[in-house]
N, C-alpha and C positions, 0 to 999 in steps of 0.2 A: 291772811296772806298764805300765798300757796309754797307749799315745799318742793324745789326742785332733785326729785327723786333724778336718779341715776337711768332709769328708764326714759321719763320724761327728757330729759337732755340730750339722749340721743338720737328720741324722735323729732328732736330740734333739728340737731343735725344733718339728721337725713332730709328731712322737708323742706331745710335752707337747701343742700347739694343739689337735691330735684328741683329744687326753685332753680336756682344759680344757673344749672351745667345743661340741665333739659328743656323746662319751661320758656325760659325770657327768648334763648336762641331759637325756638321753635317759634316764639310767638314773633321776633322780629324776621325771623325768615317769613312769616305768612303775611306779613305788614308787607313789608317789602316785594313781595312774592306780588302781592293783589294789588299792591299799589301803580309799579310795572304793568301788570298785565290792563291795567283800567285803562291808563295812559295810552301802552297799546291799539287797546280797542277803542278808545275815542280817535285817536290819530289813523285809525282805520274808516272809522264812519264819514268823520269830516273833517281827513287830508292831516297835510304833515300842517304845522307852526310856521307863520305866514303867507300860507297859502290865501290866498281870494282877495 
């Protein structure tokens, strides 16, 4: 078993914060971002939702 140094803990810390506050927002704005922009671009090629 490992010893949770005082060191160790706070790079917990930190990598949870950057997870939490930078990563997930970032990654749900690019989800969302590309998911939008697809939709977009098919309803551009062929037409709005029930067209034809």
């Amino acid at each position: 078993m490992q010893e949770n140094t005082p060191t160790s803990r706070a790079q917990e810390w930190k990598a949870f914060l950057f997870i939490a506050v930078v990563l997930f927002p970032l990654l749900s704005i690019i989800l969302v971002g590309g998911y939008g922009f697809a939709i977009w671009f098919l309803q551009m090629l062929m037409g709005p939702p029930g067209h034809g």
